[in-house]
C-alpha positions as a Markdown table, in Angstrom:
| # | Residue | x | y | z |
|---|---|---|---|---|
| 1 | Unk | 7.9 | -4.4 | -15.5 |
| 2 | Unk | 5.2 | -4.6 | -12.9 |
| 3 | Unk | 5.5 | -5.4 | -9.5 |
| 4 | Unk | 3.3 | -6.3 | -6.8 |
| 5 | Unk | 3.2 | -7.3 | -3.1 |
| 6 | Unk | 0.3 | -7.8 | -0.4 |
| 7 | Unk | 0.2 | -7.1 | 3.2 |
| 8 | Unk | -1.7 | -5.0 | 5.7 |
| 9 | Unk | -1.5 | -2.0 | 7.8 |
| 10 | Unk | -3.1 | -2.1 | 11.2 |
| 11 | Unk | -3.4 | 1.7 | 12.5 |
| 12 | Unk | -6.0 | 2.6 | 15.6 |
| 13 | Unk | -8.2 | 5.6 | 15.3 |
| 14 | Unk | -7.5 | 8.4 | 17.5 |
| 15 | Unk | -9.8 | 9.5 | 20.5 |
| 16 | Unk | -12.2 | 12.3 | 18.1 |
| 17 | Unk | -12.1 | 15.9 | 18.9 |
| 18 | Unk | -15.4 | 16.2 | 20.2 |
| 19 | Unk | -16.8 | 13.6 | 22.5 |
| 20 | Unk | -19.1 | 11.0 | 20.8 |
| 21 | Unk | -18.9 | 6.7 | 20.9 |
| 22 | Unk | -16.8 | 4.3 | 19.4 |
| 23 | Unk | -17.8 | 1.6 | 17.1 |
| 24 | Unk | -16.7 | -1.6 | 19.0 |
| 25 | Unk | -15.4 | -4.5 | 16.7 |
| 26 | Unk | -15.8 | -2.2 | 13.6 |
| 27 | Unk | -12.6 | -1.2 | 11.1 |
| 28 | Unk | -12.9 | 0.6 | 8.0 |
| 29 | Unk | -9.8 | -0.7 | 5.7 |
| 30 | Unk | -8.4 | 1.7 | 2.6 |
| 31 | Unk | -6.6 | -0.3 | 0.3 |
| 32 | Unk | -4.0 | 1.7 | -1.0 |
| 33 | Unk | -1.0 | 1.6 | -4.0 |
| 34 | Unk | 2.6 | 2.6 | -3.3 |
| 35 | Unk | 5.3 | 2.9 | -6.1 |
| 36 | Unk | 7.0 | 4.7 | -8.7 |
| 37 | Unk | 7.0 | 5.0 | -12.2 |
| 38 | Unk | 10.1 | 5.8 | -14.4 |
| 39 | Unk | 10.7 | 7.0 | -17.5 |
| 40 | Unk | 14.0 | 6.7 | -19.6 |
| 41 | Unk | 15.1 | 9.9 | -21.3 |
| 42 | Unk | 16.3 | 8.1 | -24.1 |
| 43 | Unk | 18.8 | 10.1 | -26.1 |
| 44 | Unk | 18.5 | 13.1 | -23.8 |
| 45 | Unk | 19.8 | 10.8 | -21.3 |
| 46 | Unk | 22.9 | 11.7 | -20.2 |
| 47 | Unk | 25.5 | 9.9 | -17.1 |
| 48 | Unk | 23.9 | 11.8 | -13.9 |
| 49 | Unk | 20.4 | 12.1 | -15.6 |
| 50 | Unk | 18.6 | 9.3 | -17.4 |
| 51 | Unk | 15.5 | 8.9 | -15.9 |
| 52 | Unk | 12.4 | 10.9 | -14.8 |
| 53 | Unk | 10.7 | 9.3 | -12.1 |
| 54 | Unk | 7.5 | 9.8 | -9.8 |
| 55 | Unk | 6.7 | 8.3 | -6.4 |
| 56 | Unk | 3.1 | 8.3 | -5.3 |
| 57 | Unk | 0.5 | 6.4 | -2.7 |
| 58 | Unk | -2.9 | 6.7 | -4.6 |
| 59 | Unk | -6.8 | 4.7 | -3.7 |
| 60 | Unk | -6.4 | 0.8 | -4.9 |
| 61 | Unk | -8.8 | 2.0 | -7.9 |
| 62 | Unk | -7.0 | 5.5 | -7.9 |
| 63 | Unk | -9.4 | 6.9 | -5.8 |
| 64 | Unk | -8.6 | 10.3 | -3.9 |
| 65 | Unk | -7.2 | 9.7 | -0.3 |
| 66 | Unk | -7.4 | 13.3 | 1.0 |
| 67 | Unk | -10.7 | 12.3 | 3.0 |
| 68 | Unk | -8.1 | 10.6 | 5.7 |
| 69 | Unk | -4.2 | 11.6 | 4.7 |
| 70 | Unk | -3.5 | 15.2 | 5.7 |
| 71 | Unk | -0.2 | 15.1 | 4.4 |
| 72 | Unk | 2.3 | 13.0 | 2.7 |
| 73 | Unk | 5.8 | 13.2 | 3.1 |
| 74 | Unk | 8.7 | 11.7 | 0.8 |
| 75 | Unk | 12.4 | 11.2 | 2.2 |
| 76 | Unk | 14.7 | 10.9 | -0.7 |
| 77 | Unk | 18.0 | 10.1 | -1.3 |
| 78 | Unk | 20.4 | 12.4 | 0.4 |
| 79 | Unk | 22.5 | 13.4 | -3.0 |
| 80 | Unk | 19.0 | 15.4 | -3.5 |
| 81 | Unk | 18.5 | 18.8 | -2.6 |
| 82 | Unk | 15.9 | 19.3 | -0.2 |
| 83 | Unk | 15.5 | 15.6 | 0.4 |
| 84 | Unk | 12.7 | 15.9 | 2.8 |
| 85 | Unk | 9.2 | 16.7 | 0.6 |
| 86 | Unk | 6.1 | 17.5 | 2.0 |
| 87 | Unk | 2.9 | 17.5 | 0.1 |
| 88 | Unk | 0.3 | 19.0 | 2.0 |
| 89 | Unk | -2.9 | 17.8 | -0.8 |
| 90 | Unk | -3.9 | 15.2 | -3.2 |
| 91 | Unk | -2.2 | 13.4 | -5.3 |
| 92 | Unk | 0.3 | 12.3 | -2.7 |
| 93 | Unk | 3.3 | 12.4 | -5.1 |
| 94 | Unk | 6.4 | 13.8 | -6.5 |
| 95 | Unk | 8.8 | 13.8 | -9.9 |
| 96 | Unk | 12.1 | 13.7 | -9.8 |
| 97 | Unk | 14.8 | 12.9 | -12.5 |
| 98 | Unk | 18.0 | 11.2 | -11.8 |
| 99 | Unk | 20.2 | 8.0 | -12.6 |
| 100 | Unk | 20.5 | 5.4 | -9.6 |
| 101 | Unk | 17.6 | 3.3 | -7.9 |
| 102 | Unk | 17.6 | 4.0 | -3.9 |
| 103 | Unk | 15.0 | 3.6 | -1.0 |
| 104 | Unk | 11.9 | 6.0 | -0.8 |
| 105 | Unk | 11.0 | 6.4 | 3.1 |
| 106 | Unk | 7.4 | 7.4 | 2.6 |
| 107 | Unk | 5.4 | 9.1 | 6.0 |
| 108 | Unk | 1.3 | 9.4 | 5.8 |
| 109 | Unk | 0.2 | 11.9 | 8.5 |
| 110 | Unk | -3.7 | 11.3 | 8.9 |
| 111 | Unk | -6.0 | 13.7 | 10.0 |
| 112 | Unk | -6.6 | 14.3 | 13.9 |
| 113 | Unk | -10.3 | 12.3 | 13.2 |
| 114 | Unk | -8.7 | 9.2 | 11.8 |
| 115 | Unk | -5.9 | 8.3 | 13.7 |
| 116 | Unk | -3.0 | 9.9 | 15.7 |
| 117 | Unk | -0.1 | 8.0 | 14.8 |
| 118 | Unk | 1.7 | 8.3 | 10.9 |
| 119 | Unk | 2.0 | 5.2 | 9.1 |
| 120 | Unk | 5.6 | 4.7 | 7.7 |
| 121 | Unk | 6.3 | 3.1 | 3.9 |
| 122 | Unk | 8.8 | 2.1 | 2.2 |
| 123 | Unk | 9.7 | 2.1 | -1.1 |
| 124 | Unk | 12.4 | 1.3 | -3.9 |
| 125 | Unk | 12.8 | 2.8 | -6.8 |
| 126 | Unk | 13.0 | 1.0 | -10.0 |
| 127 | Unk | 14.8 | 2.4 | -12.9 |
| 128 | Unk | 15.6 | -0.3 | -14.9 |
| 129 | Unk | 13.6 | -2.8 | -16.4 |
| 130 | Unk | 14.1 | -6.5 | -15.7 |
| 131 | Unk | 15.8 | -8.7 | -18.6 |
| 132 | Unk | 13.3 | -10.8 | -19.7 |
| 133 | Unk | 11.6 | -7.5 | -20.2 |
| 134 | Unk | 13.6 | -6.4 | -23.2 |
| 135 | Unk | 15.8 | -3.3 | -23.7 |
| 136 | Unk | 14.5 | 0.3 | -21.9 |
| 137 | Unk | 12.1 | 1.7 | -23.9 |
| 138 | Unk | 11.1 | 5.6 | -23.8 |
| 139 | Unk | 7.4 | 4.8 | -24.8 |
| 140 | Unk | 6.8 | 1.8 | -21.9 |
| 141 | Unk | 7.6 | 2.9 | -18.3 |
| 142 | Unk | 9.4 | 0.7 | -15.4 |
| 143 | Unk | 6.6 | 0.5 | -13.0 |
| 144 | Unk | 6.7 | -1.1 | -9.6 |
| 145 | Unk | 3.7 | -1.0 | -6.8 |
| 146 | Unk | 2.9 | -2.5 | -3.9 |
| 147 | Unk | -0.9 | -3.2 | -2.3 |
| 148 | Unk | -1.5 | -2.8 | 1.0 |
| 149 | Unk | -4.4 | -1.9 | 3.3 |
| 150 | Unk | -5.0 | 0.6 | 6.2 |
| 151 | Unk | -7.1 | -0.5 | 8.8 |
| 152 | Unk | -9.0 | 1.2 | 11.1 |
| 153 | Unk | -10.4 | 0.0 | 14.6 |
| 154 | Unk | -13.2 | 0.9 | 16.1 |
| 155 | Unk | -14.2 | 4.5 | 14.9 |
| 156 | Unk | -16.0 | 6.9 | 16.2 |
| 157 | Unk | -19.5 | 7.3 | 14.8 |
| 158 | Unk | -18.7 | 10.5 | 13.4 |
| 159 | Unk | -15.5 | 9.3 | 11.0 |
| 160 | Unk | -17.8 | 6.0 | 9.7 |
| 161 | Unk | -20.5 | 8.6 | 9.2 |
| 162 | Unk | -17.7 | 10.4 | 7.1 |
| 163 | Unk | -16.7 | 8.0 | 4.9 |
| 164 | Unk | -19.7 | 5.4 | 4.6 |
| 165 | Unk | -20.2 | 6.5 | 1.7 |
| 166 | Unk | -16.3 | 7.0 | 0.1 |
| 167 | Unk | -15.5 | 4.8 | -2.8 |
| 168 | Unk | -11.9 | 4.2 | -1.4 |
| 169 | Unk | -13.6 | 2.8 | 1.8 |
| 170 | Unk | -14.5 | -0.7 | 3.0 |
| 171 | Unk | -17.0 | -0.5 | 5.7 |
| 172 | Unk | -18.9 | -2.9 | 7.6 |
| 173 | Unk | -22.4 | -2.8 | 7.3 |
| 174 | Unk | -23.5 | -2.0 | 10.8 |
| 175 | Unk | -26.4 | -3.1 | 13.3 |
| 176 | Unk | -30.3 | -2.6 | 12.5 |
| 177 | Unk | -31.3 | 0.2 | 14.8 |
| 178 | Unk | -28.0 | 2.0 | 15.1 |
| 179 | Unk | -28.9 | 5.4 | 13.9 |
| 180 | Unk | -25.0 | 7.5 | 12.6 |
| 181 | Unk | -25.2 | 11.3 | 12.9 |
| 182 | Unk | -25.2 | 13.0 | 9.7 |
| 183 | Unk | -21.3 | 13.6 | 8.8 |
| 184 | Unk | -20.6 | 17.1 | 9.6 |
| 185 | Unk | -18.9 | 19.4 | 7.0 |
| 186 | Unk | -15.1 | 18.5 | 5.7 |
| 187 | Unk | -13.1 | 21.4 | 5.5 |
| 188 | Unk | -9.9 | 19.9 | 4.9 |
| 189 | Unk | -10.9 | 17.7 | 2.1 |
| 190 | Unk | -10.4 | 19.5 | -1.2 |
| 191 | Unk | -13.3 | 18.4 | -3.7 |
| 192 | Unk | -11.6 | 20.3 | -6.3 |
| 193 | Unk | -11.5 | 17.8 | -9.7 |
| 194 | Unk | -7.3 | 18.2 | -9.6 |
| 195 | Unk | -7.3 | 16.2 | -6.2 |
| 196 | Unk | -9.2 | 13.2 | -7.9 |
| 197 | Unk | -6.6 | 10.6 | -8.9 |
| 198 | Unk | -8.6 | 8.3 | -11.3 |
| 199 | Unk | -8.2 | 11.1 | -13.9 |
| 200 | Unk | -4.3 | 10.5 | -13.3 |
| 201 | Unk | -1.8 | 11.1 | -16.4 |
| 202 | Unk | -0.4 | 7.7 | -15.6 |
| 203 | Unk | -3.4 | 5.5 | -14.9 |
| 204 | Unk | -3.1 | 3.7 | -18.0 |
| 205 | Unk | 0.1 | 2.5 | -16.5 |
| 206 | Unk | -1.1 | 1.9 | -13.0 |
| 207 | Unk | -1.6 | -1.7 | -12.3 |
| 208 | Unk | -5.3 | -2.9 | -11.4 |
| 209 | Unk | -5.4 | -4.3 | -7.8 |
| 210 | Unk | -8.9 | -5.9 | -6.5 |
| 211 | Unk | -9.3 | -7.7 | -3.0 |
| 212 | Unk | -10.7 | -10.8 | -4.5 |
| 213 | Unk | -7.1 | -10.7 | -6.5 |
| 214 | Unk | -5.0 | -10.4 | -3.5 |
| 215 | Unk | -7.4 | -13.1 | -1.4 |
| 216 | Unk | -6.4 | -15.5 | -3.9 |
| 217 | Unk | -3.3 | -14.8 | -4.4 |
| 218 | Unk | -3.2 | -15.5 | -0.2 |
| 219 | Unk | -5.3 | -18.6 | -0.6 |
| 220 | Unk | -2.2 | -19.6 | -3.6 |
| 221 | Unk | 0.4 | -18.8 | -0.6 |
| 222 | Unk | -1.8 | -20.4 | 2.0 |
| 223 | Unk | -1.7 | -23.4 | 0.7 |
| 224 | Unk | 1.8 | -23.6 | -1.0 |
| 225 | Unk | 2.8 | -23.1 | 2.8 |
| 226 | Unk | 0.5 | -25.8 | 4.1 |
| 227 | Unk | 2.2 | -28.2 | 1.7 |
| 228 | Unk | 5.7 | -27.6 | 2.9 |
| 229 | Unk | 4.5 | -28.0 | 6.3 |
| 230 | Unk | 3.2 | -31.5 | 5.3 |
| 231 | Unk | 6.4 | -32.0 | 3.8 |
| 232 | Unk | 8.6 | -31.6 | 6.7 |
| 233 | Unk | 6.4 | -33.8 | 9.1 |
| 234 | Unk | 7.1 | -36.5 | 6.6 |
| 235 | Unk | 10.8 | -35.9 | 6.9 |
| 236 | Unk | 10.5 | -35.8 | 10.7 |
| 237 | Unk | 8.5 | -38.8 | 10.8 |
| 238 | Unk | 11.3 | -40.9 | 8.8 |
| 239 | Unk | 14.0 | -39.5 | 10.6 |
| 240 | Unk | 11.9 | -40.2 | 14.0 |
| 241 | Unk | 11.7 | -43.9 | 12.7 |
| 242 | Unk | 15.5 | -44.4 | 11.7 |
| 243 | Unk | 16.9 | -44.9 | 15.5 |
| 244 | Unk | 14.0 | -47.7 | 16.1 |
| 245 | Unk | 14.6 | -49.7 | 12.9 |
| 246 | Unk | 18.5 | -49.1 | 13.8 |
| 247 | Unk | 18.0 | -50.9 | 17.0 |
| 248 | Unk | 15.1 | -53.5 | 15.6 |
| 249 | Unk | 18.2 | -54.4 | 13.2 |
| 250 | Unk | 20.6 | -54.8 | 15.5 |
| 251 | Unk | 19.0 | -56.9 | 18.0 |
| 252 | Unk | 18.7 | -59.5 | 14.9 |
């Protein structure tokens, strides 16, 4: 089973090291993926261990996120030892084994050019699969992942300059005549292939999110609210009539 929800992140980007200007009324969005994906043990299942289980954040389109996230960390269940997990590089997860679903608290810790604040996530794990799904199977994983963007505002020059070019990154296209220094070396992004999630062991599993999906499926929501809304002044409008056909009646 498959699971998917869209929202947005709003984060601000923190004053840059080095003095240089802002980008007024500019953001830079990263669509990002949350979730988990479990695996039953099947007959090496036993009581207190029948699933193995990973929790990750990866790109939209599985794209490495190390170019903004310094560090990820994973808060998990407190039956765990060591429930606190750090992961200092990409790909922001980590496996686990186990037998109950809980809540993953999930903190993303963004380098000092990006933003100054973390971002807080949260997560539950899914085991089990639903029941219109059919029975657990060891060869088809439980997966369940929600969409979400991080936004950006106003920049400096020197982080759009970074990541103009990023395939995880949604920039504006900016101004004719504003000239962006040349992005300076990145030292704490590792280029190494291992840090590139598209080449992911799971990906055939990972569900495919694009932004013209999730506009329409706000447009669908958009407009299923709209109706309500419609609905209800009907309602108010009958029950605002009742009390003046009351008296028209009774004055008969």
């Amino acid at each position: 089973m498959i699971s998917a929800t869209p929202s947005s992140i709003r984060a601000q980007s923190s004053p840059p090291l080095v003095a240089t200007r802002r980008l007024k009324d500019v953001e830079i969005s990263f669509p990002i993926v949350y979730g988990t994906i479990a695996f039953w043990l099947g007959k090496k299942a036993t009581e207190y261990n029948s699933h193995k289980w990973t929790v990750y954040v990866r790109g939209a389109t599985n794209e490495d996120l190390s170019v903004i996230v310094k560090r990820a960390v994973f808060q998990l269940h407190s039956s765990f030892n060591n429930p606190t997990r750090v992961v200092e590089s990409a790909p922001f997860e980590l496996s686990e084994s186990g037998w109950g679903e809980f809540e993953i608290a999930i903190t993303l810790f963004f380098h000092s050019d990006v933003c100054d604040k973390q971002l807080d996530l949260y997560h539950q794990l899914k085991l089990f699969p639903e029941e219109d799904s059919g029975p657990q199977s060891i060869k088809k994983p439980v997966v369940a992942e929600t969409y979400d963007e991080i936004v950006f505002s106003e920049p400096s020059e020197a982080f759009f300059a970074r990541v103009q070019n990023h395939p995880a990154a949604i920039v504006p296209r900016l101004p004719s005549g504003l000239n962006l220094p040349a992005p300076g070396p990145i030292d704490h992004v590792n280029e190494k292939k291992r840090s590139d999630t598209k080449d992911h062991p799971f990906s055939q599993w990972f569900m495919n999110f694009s932004e013209a999906d999730e506009l329409l499926k706000l447009a669908a929501a958009r407009q299923q609210v709209q109706a309500h809304i419609a609905k209800l002044r009907r309602q108010l409008s009958m029950i605002d009539g009742l009390p003046q056909q009351s008296k028209a009646a009774s004055g008969q």
